[in-house]
C-alpha positions as CSV (number, residue, x, y, z in Angstrom):
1,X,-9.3,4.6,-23.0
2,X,-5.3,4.3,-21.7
3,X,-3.4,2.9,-24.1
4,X,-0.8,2.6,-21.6
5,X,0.6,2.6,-18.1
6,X,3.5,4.8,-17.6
7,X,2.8,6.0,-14.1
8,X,1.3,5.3,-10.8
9,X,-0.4,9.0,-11.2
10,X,-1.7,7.4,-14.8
11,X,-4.8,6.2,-12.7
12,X,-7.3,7.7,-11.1
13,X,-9.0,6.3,-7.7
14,X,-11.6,4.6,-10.2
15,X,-9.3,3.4,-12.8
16,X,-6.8,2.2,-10.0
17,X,-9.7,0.2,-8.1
18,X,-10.9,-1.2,-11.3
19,X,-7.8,-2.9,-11.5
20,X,-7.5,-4.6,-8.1
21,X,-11.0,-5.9,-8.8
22,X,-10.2,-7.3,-11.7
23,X,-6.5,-8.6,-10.4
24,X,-9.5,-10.2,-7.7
25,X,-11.2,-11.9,-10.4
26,X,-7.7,-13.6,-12.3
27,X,-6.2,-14.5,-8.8
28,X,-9.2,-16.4,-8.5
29,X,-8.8,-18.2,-12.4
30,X,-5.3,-19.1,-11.1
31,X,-6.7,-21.4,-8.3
32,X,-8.5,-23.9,-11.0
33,X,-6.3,-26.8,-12.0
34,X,-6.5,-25.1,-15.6
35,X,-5.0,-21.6,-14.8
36,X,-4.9,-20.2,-19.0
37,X,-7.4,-18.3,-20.4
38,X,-8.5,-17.6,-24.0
39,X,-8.2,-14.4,-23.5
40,X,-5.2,-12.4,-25.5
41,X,-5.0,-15.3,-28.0
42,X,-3.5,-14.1,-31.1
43,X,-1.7,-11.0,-29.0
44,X,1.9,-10.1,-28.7
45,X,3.4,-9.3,-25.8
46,X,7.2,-8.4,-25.8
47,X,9.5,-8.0,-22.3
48,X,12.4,-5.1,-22.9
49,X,14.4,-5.4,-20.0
50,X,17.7,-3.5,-20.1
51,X,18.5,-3.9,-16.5
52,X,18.6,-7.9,-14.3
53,X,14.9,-8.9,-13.1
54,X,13.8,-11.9,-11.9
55,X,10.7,-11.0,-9.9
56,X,9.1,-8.7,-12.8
57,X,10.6,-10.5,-15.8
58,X,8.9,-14.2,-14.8
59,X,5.7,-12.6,-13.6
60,X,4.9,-10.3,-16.7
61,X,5.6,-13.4,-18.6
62,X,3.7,-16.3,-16.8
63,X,0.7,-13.4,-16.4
64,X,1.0,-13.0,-20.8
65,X,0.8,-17.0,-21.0
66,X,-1.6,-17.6,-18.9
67,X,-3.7,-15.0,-21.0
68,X,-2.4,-17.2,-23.9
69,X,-0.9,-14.3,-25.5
70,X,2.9,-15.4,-27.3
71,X,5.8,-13.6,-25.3
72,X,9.1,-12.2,-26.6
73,X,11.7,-12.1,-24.1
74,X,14.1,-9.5,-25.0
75,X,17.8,-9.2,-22.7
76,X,19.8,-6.0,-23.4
77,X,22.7,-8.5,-22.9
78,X,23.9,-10.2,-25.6
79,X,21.5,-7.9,-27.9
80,X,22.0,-5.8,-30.6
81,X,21.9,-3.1,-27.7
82,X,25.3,-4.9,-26.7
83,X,26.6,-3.5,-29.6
84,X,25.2,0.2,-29.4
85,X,21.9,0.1,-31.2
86,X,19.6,3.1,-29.3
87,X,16.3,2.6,-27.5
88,X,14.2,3.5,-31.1
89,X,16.0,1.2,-33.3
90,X,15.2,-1.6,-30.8
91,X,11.4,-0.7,-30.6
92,X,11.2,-0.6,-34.3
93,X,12.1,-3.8,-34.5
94,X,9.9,-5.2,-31.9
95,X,7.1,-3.3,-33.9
96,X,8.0,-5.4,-37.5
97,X,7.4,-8.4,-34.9
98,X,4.1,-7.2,-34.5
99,X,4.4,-6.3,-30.6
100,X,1.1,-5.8,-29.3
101,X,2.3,-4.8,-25.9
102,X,5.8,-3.8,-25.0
103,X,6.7,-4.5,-21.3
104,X,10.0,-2.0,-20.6
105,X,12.5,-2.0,-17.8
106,X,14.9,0.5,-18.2
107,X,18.1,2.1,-16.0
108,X,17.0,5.8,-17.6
109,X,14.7,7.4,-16.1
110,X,11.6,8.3,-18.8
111,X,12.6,5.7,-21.4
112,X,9.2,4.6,-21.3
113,X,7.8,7.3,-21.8
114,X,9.7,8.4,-24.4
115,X,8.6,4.9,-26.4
116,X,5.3,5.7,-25.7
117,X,5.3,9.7,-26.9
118,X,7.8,9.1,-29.8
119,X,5.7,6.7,-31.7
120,X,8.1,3.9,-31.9
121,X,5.6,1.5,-31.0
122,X,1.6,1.3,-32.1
123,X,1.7,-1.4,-29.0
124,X,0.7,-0.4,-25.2
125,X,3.6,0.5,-22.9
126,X,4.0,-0.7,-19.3
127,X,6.6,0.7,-17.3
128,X,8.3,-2.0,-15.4
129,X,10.8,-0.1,-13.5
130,X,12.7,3.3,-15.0
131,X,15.3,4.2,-13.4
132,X,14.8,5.6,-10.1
133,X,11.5,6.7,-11.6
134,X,8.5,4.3,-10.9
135,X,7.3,0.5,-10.8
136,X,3.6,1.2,-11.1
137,X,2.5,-2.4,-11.5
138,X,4.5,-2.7,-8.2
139,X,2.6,-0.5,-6.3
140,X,-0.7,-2.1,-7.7
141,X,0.5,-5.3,-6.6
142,X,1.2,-3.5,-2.6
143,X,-1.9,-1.9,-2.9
144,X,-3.7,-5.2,-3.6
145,X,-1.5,-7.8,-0.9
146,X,-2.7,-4.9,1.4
147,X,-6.2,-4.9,0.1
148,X,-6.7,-8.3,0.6
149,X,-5.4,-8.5,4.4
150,X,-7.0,-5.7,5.3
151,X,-10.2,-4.7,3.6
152,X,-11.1,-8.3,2.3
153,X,-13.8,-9.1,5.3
154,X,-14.2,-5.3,6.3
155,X,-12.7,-5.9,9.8
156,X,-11.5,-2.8,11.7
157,X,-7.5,-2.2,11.4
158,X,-6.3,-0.2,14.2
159,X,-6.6,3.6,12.7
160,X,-8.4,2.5,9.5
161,X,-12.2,2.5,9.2
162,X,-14.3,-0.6,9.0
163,X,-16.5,-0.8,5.9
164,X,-18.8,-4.3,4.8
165,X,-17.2,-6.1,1.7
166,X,-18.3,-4.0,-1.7
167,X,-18.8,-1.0,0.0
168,X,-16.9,1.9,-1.4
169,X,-14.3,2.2,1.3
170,X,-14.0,-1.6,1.9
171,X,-13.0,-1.5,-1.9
172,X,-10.3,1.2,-1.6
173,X,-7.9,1.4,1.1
174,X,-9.3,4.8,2.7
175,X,-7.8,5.4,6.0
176,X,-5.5,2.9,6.2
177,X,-2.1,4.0,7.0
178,X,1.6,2.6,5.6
179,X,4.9,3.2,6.6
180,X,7.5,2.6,4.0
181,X,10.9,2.3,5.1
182,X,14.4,2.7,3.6
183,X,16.4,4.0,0.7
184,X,13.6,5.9,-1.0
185,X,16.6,8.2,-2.8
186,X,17.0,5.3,-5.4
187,X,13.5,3.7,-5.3
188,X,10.9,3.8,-8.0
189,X,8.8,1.6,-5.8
190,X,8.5,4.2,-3.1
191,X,7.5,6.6,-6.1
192,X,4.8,4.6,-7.1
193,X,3.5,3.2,-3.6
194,X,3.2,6.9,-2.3
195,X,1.3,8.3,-5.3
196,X,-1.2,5.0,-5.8
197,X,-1.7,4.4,-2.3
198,X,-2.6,8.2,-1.5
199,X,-5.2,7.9,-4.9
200,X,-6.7,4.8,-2.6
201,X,-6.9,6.9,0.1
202,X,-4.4,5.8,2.5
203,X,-2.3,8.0,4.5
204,X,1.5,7.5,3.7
205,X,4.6,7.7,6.2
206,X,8.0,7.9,4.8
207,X,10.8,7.0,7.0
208,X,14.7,7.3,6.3
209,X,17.9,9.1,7.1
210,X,18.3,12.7,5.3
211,X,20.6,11.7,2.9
212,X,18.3,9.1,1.7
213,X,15.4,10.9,1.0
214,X,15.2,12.7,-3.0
215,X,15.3,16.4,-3.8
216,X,11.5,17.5,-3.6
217,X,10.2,15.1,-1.1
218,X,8.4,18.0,0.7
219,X,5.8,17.9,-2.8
220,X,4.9,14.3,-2.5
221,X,1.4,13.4,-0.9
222,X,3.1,12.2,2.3
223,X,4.9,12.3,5.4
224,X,8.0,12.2,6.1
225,X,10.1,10.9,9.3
226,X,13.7,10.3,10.0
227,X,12.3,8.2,13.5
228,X,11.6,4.9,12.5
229,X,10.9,4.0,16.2
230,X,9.0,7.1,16.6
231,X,6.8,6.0,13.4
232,X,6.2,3.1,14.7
233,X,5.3,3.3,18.1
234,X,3.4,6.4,17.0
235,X,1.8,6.1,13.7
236,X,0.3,2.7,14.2
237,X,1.0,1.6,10.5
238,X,-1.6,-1.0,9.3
239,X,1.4,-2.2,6.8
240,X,5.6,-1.4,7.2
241,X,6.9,-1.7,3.8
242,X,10.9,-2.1,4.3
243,X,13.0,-0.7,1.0
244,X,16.0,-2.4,-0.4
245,X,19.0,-0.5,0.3
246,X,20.2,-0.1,-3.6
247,X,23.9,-0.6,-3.2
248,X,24.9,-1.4,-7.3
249,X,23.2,2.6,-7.5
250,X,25.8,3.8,-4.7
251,X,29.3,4.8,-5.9
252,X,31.1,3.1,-2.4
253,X,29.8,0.5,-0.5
254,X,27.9,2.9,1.6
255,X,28.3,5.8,-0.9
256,X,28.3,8.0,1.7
257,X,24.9,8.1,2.2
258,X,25.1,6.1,5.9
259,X,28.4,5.7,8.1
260,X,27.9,1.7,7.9
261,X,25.4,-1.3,7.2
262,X,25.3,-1.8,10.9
263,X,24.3,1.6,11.9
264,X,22.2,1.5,9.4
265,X,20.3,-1.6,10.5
266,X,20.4,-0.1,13.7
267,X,18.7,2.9,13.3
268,X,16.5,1.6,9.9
269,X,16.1,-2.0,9.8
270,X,13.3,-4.0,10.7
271,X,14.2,-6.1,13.7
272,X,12.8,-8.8,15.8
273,X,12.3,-5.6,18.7
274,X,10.9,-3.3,16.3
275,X,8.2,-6.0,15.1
276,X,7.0,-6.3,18.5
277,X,6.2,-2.6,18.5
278,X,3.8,-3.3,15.7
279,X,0.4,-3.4,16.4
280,X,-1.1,-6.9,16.5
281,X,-2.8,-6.4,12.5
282,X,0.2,-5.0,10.8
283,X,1.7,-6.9,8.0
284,X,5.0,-6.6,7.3
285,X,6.6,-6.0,3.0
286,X,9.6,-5.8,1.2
287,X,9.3,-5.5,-2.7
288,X,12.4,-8.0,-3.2
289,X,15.0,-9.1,-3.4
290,X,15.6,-8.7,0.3
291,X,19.2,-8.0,2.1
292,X,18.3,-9.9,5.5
293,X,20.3,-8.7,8.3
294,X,20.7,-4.8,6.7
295,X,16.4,-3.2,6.0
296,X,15.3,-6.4,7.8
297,X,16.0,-9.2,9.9
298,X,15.3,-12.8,9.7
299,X,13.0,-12.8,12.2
300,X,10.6,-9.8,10.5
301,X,11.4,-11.6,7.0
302,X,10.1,-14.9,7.9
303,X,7.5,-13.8,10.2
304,X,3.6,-14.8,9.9
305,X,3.0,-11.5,9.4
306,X,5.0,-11.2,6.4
307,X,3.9,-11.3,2.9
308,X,6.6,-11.1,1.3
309,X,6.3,-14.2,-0.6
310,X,2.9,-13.7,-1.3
311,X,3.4,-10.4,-3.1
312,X,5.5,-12.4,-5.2
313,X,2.0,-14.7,-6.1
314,X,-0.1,-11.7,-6.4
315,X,2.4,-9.8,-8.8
316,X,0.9,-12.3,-11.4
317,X,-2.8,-11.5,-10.8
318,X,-2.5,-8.1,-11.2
319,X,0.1,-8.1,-14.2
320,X,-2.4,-10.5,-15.6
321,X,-5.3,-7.9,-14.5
322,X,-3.2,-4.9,-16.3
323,X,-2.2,-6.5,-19.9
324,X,-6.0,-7.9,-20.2
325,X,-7.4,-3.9,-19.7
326,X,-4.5,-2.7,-21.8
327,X,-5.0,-5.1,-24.8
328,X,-9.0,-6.6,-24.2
329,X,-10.3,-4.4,-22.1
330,X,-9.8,-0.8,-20.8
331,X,-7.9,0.7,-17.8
332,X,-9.2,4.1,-17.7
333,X,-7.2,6.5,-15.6
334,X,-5.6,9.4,-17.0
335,X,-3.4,8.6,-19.4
């Protein structure tokens, strides 16, 4: 049994699916007019955050309530942390509280997993963004908004194969193909996305300009593009997931990495033009918070095809999914 989730790469294709079925099942508690469950009465669950989140923070916590677990909301800001106290000390203290479940967010790289391997905590560990690391509840949450337009009544999608609902491949997202656009040098959710969705199956595009693409990209389960018209007049993407351009992790306001933000919409953002190239099925992403007019334009933001809001709804459902097989149940994987 996983104790924790660090990593995308933690989960197999069966422990991965496992948890978008059961991410199925609590989406579907949250539609009763009572939305809490009995379920991790009792439990502790305890959010670290050491860097701003609003979209992670308030999810993780509504999912642990609506389990009816208690939740400790921990700020590095105006913390003991303020005031120079290291990553241990802080997790030893959360473990005297009884933290049945830390919940970190970190701006190093590997801090979670260095809570987990150290033995600072007897909890379970879920990486909520580390560095320029990994998100791996984000991607779950990608992999199930996609899922669910897409495999939910086994309907062909363009280059994907059609399979009946609770077949294998109706279940999984074999064959479908994503392009993921943007700053992937400074995005843990590109990380995640690339390694979870190619466990699922699907067949990964990476598009950006050179100087935005990490040391090493050749070794990642995907392919790589500096053409975003080219990708998507070409690959025939079943979802375009558009990345935030990270400026707070650039030294300048373009850090050098593009000449400006209007070439860089130009060439890389997701425009009203470049969403009529998309084939009629596609559905359009963005894992928040958005800079409209720069990766993507109003018209792509606020299209019907977007779910961008709704990824925000399912991030509950599956965080809900993930602390229930940490805590009650049992996620499987690798870990």
């Amino acid at each position: 049994m996983s104790r924790h989730l660090l990593s995308a790469a933690d989960l197999d294709h069966a422990a991965a699916v496992h948890v978008l079925d059961v991410a199925e099942e609590m989406a579907a508690t949250q539609r009763r007019e009572i939305k809490k469950l009995p379920t991790l009465r009792g439990r502790t669950v305890v959010n670290l955050f050491f860097e701003d989140s609003t979209r992670t923070r308030t999810s993780f916590e509504a999912a642990a309530k609506r389990l009816s677990a208690d939740v400790i909301n921990f700020s590095a800001k105006g913390s003991s942390v303020s005031k120079g106290e290291s990553l241990k000390d802080t997790a030893l203290t959360l473990q005297a509280m009884g933290a049945d479940a830390v919940v970190i967010r970190h701006p190093a790289s590997g801090a979670p997993h260095r809570l987990a391997r150290a033995g600072w905590t007897r909890g379970s560990v879920v990486n909520a963004g580390d560095g320029t690391h990994e998100h791996p509840t984000q991607a779950l949450l990608d992999a199930f908004t996609i899922r669910r337009h897409l495999r939910a009544d086994g309907a062909p999608t363009g280059s994907g194969t059609a399979a009946g609902p609770g077949s294998a491949t109706g279940r999984d997202l074999d064959g479908l193909r994503v392009t993921i656009v943007g700053d992937v040098l400074h995005s843990r959710v590109a990380r995640s996305n690339v390694l979870l969705l190619h466990t699922l199956g699907a067949h990964v595009t990476l598009v950006a300009p050179p100087t935005l693409l990490p040391v090493g990209i050749g070794g990642w389960p995907c392919e790589v593009s500096h053409d975003l018209d080219g990708a998507l007049r070409d690959g025939a993407p079943d979802a375009v997931m558009m990345l935030r351009v990270q400026r707070e992790r650039m030294s300048t306001a373009g850090g050098g990495f593009f000449p400006s933000a209007r070439e860089y919409s130009r060439r890389y953002g997701l425009s009203a033009a470049r969403l009529r190239l998309l084939p009629e099925h596609t559905i359009v992403m963005h894992p928040g918070p958005m800079n409209r007019g720069l990766e993507i334009s109003a018209d792509a933001a606020d299209s019907p095809r977007s779910t961008i809001v709704e990824q925000v709804g399912n991030g509950v459902a599956v965080r809900m999914a993930v602390l229930y097989l940490l805590l009650a149940g049992d996620l499987g994987g690798r870990a």
